[in-house]
N, C-alpha and C positions, 0 to 999 in steps of 0.2 A: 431524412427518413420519408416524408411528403414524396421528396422527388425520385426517391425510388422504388415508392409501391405503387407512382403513377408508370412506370419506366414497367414494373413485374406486370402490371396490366396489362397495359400494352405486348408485353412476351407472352404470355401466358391465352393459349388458341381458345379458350373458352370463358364463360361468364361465371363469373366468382360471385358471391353473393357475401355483402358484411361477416356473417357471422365468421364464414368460412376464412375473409382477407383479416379478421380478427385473431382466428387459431394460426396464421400462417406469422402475423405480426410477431404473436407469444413465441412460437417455435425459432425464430430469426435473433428475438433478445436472448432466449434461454441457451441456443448455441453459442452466440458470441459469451455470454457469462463465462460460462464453460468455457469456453477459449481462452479468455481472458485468465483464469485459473491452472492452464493445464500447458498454458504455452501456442505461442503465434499457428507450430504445424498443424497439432491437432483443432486448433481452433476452423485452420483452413479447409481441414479436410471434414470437418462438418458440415462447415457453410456449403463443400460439395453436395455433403449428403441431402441437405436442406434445397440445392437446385434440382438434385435427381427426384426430389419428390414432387416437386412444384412441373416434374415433365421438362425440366428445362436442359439436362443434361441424365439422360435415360440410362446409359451404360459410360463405363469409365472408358472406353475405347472410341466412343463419340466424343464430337467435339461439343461443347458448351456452344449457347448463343453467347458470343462474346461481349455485344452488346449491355445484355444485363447483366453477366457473369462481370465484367470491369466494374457496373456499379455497385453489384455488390460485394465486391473486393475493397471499392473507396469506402463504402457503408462501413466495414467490416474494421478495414485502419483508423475509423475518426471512433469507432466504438470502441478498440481496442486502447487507444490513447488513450480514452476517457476512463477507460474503465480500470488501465491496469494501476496497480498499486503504487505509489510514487516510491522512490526506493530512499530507506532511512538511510542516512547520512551515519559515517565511523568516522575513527578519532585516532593517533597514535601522538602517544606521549616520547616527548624526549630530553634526556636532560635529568632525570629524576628515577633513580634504581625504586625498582621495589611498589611500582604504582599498582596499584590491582582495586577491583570493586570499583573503578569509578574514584577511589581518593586519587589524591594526587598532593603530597608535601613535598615544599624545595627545600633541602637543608640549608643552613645558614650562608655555606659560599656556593651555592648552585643553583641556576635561574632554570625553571621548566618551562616547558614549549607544548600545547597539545595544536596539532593539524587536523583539522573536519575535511571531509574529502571533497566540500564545496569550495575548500580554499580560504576559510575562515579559521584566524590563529590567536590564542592565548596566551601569552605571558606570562609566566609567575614570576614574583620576583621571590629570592630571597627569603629562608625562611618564613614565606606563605602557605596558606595549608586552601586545597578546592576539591571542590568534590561533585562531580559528572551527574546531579542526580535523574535527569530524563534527556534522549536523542529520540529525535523522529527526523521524519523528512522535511519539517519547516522549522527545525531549527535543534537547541540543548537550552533545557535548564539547569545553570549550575548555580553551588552552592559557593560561596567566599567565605570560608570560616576564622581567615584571618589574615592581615596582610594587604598585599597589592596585586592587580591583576592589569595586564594591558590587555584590550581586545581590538581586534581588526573584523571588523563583521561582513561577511560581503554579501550587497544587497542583493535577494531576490524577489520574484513575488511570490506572494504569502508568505514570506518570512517570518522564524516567531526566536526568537531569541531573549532570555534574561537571564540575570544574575541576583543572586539573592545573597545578601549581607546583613547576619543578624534578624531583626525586621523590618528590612528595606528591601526593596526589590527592583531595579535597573530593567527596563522592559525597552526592547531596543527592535529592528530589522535591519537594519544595514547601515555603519557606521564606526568609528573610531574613537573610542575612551578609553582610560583607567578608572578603575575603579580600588580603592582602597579601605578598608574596613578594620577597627584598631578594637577589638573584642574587648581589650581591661576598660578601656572609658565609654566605648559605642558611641566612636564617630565614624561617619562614613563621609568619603570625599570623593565626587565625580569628579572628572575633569575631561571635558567632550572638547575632540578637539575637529571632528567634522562630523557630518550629520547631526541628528536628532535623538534625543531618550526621553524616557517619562519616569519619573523618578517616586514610587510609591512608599507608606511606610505610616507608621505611627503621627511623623510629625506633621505628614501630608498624606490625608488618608482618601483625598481625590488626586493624588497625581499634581508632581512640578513637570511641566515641562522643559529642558535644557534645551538649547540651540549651540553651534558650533562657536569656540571660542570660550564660553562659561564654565564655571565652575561651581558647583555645590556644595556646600558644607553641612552636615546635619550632625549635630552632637544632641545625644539621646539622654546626660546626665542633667545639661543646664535647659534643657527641652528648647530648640531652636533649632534654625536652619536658614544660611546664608547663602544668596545667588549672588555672583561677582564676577567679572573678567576674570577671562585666568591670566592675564599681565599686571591684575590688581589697579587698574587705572583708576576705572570707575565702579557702582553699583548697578548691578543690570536689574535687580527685582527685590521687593520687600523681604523680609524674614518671617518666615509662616509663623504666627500665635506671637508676634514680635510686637512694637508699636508700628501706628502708622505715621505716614508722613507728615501729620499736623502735630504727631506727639513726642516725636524722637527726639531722645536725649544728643546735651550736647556733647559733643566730640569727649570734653573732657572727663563731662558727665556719665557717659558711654562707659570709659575705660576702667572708672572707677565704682561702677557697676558690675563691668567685669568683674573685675579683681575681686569684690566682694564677692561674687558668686563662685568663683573659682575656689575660697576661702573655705566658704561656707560647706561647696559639694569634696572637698579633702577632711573637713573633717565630719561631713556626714559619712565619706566613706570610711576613717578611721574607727570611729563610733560603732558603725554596721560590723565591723571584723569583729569584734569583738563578741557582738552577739549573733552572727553567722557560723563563728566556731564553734559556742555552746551546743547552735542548735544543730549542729553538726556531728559533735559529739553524740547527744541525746540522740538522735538519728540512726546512727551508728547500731546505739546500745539495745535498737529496737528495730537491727537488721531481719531477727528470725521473729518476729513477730509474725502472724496469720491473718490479722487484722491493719488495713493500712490504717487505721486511725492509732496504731500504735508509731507511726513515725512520727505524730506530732513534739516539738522539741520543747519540753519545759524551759531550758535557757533559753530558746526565741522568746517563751512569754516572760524568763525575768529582763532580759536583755530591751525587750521592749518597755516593761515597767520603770526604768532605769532613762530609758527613750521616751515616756510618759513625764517622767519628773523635770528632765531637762528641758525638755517643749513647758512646760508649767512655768516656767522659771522666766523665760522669755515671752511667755505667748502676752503680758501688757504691752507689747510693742503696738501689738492691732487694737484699732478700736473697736469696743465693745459695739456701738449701736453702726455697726457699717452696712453699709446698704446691701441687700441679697446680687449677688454676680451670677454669670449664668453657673449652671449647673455642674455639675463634677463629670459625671458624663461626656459635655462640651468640653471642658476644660484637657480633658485627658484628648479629646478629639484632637484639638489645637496643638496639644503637645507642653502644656500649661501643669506638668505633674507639682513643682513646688507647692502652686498655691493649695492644689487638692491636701496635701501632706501637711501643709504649713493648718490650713482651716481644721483639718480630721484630731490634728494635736491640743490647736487651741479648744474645740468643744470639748475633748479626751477624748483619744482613743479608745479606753473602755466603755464609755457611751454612745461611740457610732460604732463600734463593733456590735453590742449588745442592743441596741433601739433602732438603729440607724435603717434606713430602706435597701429593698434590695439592689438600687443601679447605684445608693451611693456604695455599699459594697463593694457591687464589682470596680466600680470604678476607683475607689481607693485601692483595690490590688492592683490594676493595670499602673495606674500610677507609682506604687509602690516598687512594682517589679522595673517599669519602665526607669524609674530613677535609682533601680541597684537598692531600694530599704528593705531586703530579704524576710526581714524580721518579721516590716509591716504585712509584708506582702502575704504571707505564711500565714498571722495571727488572722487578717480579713476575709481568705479563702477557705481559712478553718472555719471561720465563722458564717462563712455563707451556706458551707454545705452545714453544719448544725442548725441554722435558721430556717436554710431552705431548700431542704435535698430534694425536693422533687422538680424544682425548675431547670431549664437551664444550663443558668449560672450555677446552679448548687454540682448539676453534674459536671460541668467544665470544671468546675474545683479541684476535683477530684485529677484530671489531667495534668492542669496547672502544678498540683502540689508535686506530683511525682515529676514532672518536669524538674521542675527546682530542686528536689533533690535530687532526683538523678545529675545535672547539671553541676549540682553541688560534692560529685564525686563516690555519693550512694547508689549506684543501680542497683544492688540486690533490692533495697528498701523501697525502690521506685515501681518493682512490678508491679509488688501488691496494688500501689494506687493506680497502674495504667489496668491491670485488670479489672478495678472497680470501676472506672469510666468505661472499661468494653462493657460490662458485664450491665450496667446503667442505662447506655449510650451506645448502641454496637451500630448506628449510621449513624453518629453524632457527626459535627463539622472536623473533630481532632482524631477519629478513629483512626484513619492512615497511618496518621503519626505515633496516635500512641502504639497501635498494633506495630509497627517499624520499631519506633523505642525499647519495646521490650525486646522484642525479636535480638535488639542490639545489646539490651542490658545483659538476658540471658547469653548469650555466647559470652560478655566479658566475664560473668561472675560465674559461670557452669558448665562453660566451651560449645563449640561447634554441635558436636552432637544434639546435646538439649538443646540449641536453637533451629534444628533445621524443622522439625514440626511447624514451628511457628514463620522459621521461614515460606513453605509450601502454602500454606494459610495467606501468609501477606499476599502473594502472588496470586492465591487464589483470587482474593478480592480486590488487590491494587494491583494489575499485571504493569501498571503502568506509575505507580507510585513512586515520590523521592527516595524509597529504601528498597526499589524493584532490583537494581543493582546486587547492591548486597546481598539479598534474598538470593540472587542464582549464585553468587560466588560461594555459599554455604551451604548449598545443593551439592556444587559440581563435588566427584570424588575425591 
């Protein structure tokens, strides 16, 4: 730009004064803008208009000085580059009847395919379920809802690509994994097998990073995560919230820790069914309720009293006078949910519900929920927003709880609580989501019609949200 308002100077038979090569500077961006908006011709034939003012080319039948009319031609192409819109990237799926909104499931013998028009390909294997939820020009974020995904990324710059499983997230730009994610137990398993990912989530809530060759393991029940060759030779990195290398058990000692653990989180998860149903039931029974504090499920509270008595029974395992460990908080950082669960029992449950502070709260639900204890999870978040509705945690409660039920197979019973987090909360951090969720609970439980209001709305305020998709698929006629 410099060197071509020294170049207009120079053309230009008379003495310009600042102000004047100021107003001429504005007039030179504000056409190209305009250009850039209306297309390369008109753009041209402004910058004309813009030389015929300047004296520099007086009538259309005159020639231009060509001199500066070339430079500001070159001006005109480095500003139009810059300026125009990078063009978002499409997708065609193949392989798979019936994809629409951005889902995309492969039935049990049909493997799907999506093509980005960068040349970047997907995988589905198999009875996988994924779902498209944002494309722009640096990249898609999709969702893994279950199953296995292969990806082929192809590098550009500024590439923005990831995948999200469960609450993990794969943040990648150009490179080659699978990624697989098993919804009933919430394990997720990378396996990179060139380039680089950063692997985020509950268990590593600053990012693993993977190198070519590794593989990741992260299981969200026994809360851990393993970095290893993927030929199994050797160990490439510690196990996040794991011991360290001065503490690790031995091999044999290892396995048989396992195994206990493995024991242990079958029959926690047998135990939970049982009072996941109740409170499921109860749930149910307080579908047309007006109030969401009517979805609370009395069976969660017996099913947990029952989960009170059993933790009683064992809690003389731990000693009484042990030393204070870091906080529940940390713990649930690390991805350490047992021990939170295992201490909230031993004090009682109704006594850190009832006295307990508000971060061990919340952090006993995150725990709770992270490790599948429904019950817990439900009883701690009811109790945070009765303690303490106006923080918050009190108001993410409210999200939390109609997530879990909704998740749990109730959307009609799940608006009421995503409406009381808007209604609480309307820029909270879950807004997006809750306002999507309902948008989604309404059309399954009250069809299309009743949800497209609320579609127009999402879009209003997330044009660009994981549930943008859907919102226009429930528009269009």
């Amino acid at each position: 730009m410099s060197r071509l308002a020294d170049l207009a100077r120079e053309g230009i038979p008379v003495d310009v004064d600042p102000a004047h090569d100021a107003a001429e500077r504005a007039r030179f961006v504000e056409a190209v803008s305009r250009g850039a908006a209306l297309g390369r011709g008109a753009a041209l034939g402004r910058v004309g208009a813009w030389l015929r003012s300047l004296g520099l080319w007086s009538a259309p039948s005159e020639r231009p000085r060509w001199g500066l009319a070339l430079a500001g031609a070159v001006a005109l192409g480095v500003a139009v580059v810059a300026l125009w819109p990078a063009r978002r990237l499409d997708y065609a799926v193949e392989g798979v009847a019936g994809a629409a909104g951005g889902y995309i499931a492969a039935a049990a013998g049909e493997e799907g395919r999506l093509r980005f028009t960068d040349g970047t390909t997907v995988a589905l294997a198999p009875g996988s379920a994924l779902r498209v939820a944002e494309v722009d020009a640096a990249g898609a974020r999709m969702l893994l809802e279950d199953g296995r995904a292969s990806l082929r990324v192809v590098p550009r710059p500024k590439a923005r690509w990831s995948v999200e499983a469960g609450p993990f997230a794969v943040l990648v730009t150009g490179t080659e994994f699978d990624v697989a994610w098993t919804r009933d137990d919430g394990t997720l398993r990378v396996d990179l097998r060139e380039g680089s990912v950063t692997v985020r989530g509950p268990l590593a809530p600053d990012g693993l990073p993977l190198r070519a060759g590794q593989r990741l393991v992260a299981r969200m029940r026994e809360g851990s995560v393993e970095i290893s060759s993927l030929d199994g030779a050797s160990a490439a990195g510690p196990a996040v919230g794991g011991a360290s290398s001065a503490q690790a058990a031995a091999p044999g000692e290892e396995k048989a820790t396992a195994a206990g653990d493995a024991a242990g989180a079958k029959a926690g998860a047998e135990g939970d069914a049982g009072a996941n149903a109740e409170a499921e039931a109860e749930v149910e029974g307080h579908a047309g309720d007006a109030r969401p504090e009517g979805a609370r499920a009395g069976g969660a509270a017996a099913g947990a009293a029952a989960a009170d008595g059993a933790a009683a029974d064992g809690a003389g395992a731990a000693a009484d006078g042990a030393a204070a460990g870091p906080s529940w908080a940390k713990r649930v950082a690390a991805g350490d949910f047992r021990s939170v669960l295992a201490e909230a029992e031993q004090r009682g449950l109704g006594a850190v519900l009832d006295r307990g502070s508000l971060d061990d709260l919340a952090a006993l639900a995150d725990a709770a929920r992270y490790a599948r204890r429904g019950d817990v999870a439900q009883r701690a978040l009811t109790a945070t927003r009765r303690r303490f509705p106006g923080t918050s945690h009190g108001k993410a409660a409210a999200f939390l709880l109609g997530r879990m039920i909704d998740d749990g197979g109730s959307p009609g019973a799940a608006v009421a609580w995503y409406d009381t987090y808007l209604a609480e909360s309307p820029g909270g951090p879950f807004a997006a989501e809750a306002l999507g969720r309902k948008m989604v609970a309404v059309e399954r439980t009250r069809g299309r019609a009743a949800a497209r209001p609320i579609a127009e709305l999402y879009l209003k305020r997330h044009p660009r949200g994981a549930h943008a998709s859907v919102a226009r698929d429930l528009l269009e006629p």
